[in-house]
C-alpha positions as CSV (number, residue, x, y, z in Angstrom):
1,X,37.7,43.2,-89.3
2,X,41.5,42.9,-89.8
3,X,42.0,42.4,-86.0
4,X,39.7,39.1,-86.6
5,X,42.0,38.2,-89.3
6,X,44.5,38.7,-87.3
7,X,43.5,36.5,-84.7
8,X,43.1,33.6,-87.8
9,X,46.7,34.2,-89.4
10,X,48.2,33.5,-85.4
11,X,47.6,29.8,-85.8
12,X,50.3,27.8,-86.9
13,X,50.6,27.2,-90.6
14,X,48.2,30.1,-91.5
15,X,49.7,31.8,-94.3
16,X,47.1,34.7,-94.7
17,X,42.9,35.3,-94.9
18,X,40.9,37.7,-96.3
19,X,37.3,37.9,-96.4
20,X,34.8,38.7,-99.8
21,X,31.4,39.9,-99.6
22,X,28.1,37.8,-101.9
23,X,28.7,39.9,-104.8
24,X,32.9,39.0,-104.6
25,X,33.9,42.5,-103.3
26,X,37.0,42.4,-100.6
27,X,36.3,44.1,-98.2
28,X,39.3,42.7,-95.2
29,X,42.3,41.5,-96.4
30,X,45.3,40.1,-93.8
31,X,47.9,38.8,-96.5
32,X,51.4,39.3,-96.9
33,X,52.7,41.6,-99.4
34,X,52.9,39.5,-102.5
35,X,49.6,39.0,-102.8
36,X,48.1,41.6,-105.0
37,X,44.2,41.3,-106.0
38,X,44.4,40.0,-108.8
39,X,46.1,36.9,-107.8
40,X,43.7,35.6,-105.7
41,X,40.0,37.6,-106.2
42,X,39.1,36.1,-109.5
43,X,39.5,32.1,-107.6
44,X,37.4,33.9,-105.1
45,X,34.7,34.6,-106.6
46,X,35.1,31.2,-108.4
47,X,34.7,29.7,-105.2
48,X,32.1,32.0,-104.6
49,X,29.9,30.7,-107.8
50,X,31.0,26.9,-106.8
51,X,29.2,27.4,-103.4
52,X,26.0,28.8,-105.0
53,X,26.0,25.7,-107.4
54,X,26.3,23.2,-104.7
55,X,23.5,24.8,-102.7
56,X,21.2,24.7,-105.6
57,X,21.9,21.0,-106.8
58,X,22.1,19.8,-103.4
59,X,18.9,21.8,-102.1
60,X,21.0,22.6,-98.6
61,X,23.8,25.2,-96.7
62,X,27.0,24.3,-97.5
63,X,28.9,25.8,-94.7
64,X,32.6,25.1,-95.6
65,X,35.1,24.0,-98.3
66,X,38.2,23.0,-97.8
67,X,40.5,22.9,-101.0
68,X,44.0,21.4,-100.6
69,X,46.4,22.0,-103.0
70,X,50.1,20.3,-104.1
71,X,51.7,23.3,-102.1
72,X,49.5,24.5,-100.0
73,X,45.4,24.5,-98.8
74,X,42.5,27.0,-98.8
75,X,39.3,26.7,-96.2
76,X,36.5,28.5,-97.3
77,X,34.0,29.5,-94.6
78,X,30.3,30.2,-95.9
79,X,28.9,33.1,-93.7
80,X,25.8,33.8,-95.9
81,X,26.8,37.7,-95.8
82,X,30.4,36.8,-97.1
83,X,32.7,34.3,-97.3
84,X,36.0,33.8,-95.0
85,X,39.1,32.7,-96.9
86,X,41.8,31.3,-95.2
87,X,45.1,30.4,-96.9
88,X,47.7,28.0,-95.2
89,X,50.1,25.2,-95.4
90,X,49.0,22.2,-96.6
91,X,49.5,20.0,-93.3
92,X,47.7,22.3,-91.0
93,X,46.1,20.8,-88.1
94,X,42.7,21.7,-89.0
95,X,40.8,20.8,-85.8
96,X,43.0,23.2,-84.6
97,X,42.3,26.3,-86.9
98,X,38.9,25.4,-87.1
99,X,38.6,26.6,-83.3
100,X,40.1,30.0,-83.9
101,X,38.3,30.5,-87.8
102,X,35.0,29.0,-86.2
103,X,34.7,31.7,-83.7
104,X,36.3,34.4,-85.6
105,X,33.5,33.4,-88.3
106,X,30.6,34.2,-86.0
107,X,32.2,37.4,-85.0
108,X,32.9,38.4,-89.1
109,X,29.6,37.5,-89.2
110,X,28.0,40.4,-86.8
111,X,30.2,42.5,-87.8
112,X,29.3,42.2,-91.1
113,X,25.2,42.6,-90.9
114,X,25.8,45.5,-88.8
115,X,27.6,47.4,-92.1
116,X,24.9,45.6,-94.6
117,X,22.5,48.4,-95.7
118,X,18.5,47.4,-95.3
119,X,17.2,45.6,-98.3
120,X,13.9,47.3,-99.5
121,X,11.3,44.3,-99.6
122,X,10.5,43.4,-103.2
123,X,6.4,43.3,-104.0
124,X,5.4,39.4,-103.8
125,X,5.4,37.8,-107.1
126,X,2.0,36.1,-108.6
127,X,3.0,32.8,-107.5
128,X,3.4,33.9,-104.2
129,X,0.0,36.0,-103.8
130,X,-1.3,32.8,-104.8
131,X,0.9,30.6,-102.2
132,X,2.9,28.9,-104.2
133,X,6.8,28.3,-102.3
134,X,9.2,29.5,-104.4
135,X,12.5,28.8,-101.9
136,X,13.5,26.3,-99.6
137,X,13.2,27.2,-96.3
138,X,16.8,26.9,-94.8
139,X,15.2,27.6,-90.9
140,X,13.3,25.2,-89.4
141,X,10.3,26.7,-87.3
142,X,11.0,27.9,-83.3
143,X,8.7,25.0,-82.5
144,X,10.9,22.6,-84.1
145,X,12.7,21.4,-80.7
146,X,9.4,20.6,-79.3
147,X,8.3,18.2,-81.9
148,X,11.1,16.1,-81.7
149,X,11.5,16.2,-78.0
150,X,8.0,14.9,-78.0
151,X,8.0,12.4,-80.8
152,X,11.4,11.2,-79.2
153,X,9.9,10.7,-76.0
154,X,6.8,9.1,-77.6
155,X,9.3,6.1,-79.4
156,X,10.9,5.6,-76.1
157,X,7.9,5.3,-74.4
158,X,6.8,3.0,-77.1
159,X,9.8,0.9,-77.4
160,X,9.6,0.5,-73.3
161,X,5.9,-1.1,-74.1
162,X,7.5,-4.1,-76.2
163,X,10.7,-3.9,-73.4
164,X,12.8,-2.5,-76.2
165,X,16.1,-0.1,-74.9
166,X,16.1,2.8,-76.9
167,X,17.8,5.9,-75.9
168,X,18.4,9.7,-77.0
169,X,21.8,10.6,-78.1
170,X,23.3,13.5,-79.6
171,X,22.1,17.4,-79.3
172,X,18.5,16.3,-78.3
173,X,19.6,14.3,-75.9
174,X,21.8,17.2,-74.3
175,X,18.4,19.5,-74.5
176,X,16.4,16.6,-72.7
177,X,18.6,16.0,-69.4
178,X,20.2,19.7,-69.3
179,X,18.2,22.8,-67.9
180,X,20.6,25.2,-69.2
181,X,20.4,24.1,-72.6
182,X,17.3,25.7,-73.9
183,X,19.2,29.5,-73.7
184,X,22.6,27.7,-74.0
185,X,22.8,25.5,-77.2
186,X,21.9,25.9,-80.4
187,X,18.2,25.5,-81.9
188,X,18.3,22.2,-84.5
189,X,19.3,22.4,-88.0
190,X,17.1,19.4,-88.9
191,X,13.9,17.2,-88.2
192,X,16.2,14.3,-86.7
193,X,16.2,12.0,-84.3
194,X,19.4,10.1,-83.2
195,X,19.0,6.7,-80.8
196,X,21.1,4.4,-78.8
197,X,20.1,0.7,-79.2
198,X,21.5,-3.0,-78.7
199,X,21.8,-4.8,-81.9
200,X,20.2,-8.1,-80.4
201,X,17.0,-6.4,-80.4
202,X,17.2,-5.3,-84.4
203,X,13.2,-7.0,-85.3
204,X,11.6,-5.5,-82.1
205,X,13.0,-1.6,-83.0
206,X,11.7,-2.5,-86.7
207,X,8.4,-3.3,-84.7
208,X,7.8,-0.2,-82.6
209,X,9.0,2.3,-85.6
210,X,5.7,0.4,-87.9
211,X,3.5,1.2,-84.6
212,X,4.6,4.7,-84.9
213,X,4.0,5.4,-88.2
214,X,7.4,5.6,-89.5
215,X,9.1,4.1,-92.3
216,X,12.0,2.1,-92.7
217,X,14.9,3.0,-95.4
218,X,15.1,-1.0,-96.6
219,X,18.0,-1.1,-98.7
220,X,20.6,0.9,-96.2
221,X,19.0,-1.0,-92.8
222,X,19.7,-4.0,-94.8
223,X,23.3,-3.1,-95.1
224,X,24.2,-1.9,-92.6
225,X,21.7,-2.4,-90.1
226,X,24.2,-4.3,-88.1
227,X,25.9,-1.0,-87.0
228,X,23.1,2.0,-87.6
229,X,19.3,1.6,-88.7
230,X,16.9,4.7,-90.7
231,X,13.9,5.3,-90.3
232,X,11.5,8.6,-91.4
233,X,8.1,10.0,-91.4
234,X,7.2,11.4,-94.4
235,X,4.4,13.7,-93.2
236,X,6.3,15.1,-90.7
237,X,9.1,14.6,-92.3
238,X,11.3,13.5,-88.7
239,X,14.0,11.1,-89.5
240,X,15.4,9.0,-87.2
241,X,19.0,7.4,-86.8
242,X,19.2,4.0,-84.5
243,X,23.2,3.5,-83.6
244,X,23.8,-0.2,-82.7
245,X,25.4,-1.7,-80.2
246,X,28.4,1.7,-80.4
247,X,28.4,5.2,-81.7
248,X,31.5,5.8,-84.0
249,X,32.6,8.8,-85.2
250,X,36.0,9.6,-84.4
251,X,36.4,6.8,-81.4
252,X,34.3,4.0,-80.8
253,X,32.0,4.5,-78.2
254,X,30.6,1.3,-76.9
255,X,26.4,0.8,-75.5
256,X,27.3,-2.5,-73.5
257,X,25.5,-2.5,-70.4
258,X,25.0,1.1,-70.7
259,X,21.8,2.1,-71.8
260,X,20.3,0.4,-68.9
261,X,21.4,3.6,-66.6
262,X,19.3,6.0,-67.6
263,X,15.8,6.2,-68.7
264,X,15.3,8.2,-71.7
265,X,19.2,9.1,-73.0
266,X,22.4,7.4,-73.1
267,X,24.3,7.6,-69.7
268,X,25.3,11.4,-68.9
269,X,29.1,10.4,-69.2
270,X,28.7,8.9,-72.7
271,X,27.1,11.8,-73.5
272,X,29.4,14.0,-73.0
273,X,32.3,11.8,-74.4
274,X,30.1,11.9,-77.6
275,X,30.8,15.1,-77.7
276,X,34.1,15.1,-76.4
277,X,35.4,12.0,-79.0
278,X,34.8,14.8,-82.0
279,X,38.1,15.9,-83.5
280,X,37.0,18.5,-85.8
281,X,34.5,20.1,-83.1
282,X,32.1,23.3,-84.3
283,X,30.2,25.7,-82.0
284,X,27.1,23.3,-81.8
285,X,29.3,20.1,-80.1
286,X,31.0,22.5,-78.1
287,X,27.9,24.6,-76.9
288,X,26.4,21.1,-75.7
289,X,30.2,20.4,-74.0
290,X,29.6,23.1,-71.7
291,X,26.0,23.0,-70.7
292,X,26.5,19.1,-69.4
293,X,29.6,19.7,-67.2
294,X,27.7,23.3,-66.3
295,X,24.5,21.6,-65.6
296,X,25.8,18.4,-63.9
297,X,28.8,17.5,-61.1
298,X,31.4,15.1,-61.5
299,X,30.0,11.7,-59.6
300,X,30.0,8.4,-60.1
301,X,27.9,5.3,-62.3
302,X,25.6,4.9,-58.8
303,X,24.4,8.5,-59.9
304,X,22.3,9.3,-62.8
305,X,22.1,13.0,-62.3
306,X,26.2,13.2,-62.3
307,X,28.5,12.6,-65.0
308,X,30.4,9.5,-64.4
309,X,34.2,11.0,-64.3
310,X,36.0,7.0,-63.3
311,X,34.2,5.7,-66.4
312,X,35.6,8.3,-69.1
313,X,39.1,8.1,-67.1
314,X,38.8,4.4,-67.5
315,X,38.5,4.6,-71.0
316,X,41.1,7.2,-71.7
317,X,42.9,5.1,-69.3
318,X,42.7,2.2,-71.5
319,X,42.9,3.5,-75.1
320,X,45.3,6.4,-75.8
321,X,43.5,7.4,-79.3
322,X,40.1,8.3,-77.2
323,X,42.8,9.9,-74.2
324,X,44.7,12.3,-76.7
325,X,41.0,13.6,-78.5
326,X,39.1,13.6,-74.8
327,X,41.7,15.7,-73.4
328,X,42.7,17.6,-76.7
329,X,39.1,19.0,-76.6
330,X,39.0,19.9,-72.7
331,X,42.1,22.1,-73.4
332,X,40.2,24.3,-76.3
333,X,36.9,24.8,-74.4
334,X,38.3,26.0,-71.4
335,X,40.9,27.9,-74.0
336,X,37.7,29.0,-75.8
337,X,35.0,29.6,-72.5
338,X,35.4,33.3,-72.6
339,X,33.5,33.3,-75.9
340,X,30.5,31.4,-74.6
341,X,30.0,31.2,-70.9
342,X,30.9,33.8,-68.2
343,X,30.5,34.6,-64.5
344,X,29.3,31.8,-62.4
345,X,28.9,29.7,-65.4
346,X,32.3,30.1,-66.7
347,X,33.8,29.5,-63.2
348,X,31.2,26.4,-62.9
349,X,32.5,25.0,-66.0
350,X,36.5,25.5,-65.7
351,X,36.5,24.3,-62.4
352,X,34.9,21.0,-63.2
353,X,36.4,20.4,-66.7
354,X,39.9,20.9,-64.8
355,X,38.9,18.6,-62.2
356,X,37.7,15.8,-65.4
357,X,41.3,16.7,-66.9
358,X,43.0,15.7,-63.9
359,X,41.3,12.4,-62.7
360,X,42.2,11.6,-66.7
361,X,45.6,12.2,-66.5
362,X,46.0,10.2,-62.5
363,X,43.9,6.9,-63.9
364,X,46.2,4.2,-63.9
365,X,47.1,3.7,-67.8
366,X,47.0,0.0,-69.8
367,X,50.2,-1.5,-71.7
368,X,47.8,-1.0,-75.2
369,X,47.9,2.5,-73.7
370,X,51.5,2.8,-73.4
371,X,52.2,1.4,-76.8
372,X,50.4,3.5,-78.8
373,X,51.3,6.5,-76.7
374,X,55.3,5.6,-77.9
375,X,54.1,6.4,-81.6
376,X,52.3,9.6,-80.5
377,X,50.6,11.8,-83.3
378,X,53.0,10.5,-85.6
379,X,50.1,8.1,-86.7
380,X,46.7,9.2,-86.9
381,X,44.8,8.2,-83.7
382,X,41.3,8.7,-84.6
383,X,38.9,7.9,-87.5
384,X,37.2,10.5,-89.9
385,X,33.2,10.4,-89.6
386,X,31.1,9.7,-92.4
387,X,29.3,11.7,-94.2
């Protein structure tokens, strides 16, 4: 395990980690010399008891904390078995680190449950011989992609009845125009459903959500229903997110005359620059990354089965904020690939993410461009996503 630490305490601004299993035990330590135990075990295990409060008041995983400090920052990575602690200078690019801790997480991780001793299974309790659910479940069931495949496909099939665009974004999306991604991306981690629509048709997507059955959340559609709608089921208990007119996370990513060019998800080249426009980027965003440049050539808008490589280098082209995180993110997958893909996949996706990175970096570039790109990463070039 100290290798893995290792690997964490090589990025820049890392000052040591060490990891602590449930019970607040070290058991891997990578720290410099002046760190003794007691210095930094009882905050652990502090940490350790905050993490198991949040969980219960907020009935769901909390996979990360990220303390910062007057001199100095601690990120906390939950892996259920354990918990990772990394300590580093307060200004540390954490996109960055996140891309070396993320991985080396997963790996601690495996490592980990191969030393954990099997639990004997406790007798059932009376309340559950009787059937009544004492925990939450925190896995949804192997069937749960299905289901929302199909009730996605059922609103857009809906919405097409009343001449309503609505389209698939996000993970789902990824999973409905990408072979490879049923044994290459991650299962969901929720009953939700994200969409794509144009603002000007706001009363009709109120419309087909009624048909369906599903219910709108009034009081947030009313304030901000001019940028993202809710909607949920609660039998099922599916909620849906409508994105109007753009998708904003960390860039703004425009729908104008876009969701016209495919027929059940946003085009495959704003799909991918979804993904692509996501500064702090986990395993799941970067899982999906590769299985749309794997699963689909560089062409152009003419070609819905391609990913349109002159629009995203137009946009980068245009707007040096979405340039620096675009290409920013093709430099750590293909850093990262050996982790996730190999063979003719690997090759498959280097070869074209190269090729992407290239027609980027030739498209002519605007004077907004060339402004910005004078003040560099002195100023922050992208926004932080909401909660």
């Amino acid at each position: 395990m100290k290798s893995i630490l290792e690997d964490i305490n090589a990025v820049v601004g890392v000052t040591g980690s060490f990891v602590c299993n449930a019970e607040g035990t070290l058991v891997a330590r990578a720290l410099p010399s002046v760190f003794d135990d007691a210095s930094f075990l009882p905050p652990a295990r502090t940490i350790l008891q905050t993490i198991e409060g949040l969980e219960t008041t907020r009935r769901r995983r909390v996979h990360e904390l990220d303390l910062v400090f007057r001199e100095g920052r601690m990120v906390v990575k939950n892996l259920r078995v354990a918990c990772l602690y990394i300590l580093c200078v307060r200004t540390i690019n954490v996109p960055l680190l996140n891309l070396t801790a993320n991985v080396a997480a997963k790996k601690l991780t495996e490592v980990l449950k191969e030393k954990e001793p099997p639990r004997p299974s406790a007798p059932p309790s009376p309340a559950q011989e009787v059937g009544e659910a004492t925990a939450i479940e925190e896995e949804l069931p192997p069937g749960a992609t299905d289901l929302l495949l199909t009730r996605a496909r059922e609103a857009i099939s809906a919405a097409q009845g009343r001449a309503v665009l609505l389209r698939m974004l996000g993970g789902l999306a990824v999973k409905e125009v990408c072979p490879s991604a049923a044994s290459m991306t991650l299962p969901p981690d929720r009953l939700d459903l994200d969409f794509a629509a144009y603002g000007r048709q706001r009363r009709d997507i109120d419309g087909v959500m009624e048909i369906l059955g599903y219910e709108p959340h009034q009081r947030f559609n009313a304030l901000h229903g001019h940028r993202r709608l809710k909607y949920s089921d609660p039998e099922e208990g599916v909620m849906i997110d409508v994105f109007v007119d753009s998708f904003h996370m960390c860039h703004q990513l425009p729908f104008a005359n876009r969701l016209e060019l495919h027929q059940s998800t946003i085009p495959l080249a704003d799909l991918l620059l979804s993904k692509l426009q996501i500064v702090q980027m986990g395993e799941k965003d970067l899982r999906d990354i590769y299985v749309i440049l794997y699963d689909h050539e560089l062409g152009a808008e003419a070609d819905a089965d391609s990913v349109d490589a002159v629009f995203i280098a137009r946009l980068c082209g245009d707007d040096w904020g979405w340039y620096k995180t675009v290409t920013m993110n093709i430099e750590r997958s293909i850093d990262l690939v050996d982790d996730f893909l190999a063979g003719e996949q690997q090759r498959a996706y280097v070869t074209r993410a190269r090729q992407l990175r290239e027609m980027i970096e030739a498209a002519p570039k605007s004077l907004r461009w060339q402004a910005r790109a004078r003040i560099g990463e002195a100023r922050r070039w992208y926004d932080l996503p909401e909660e």
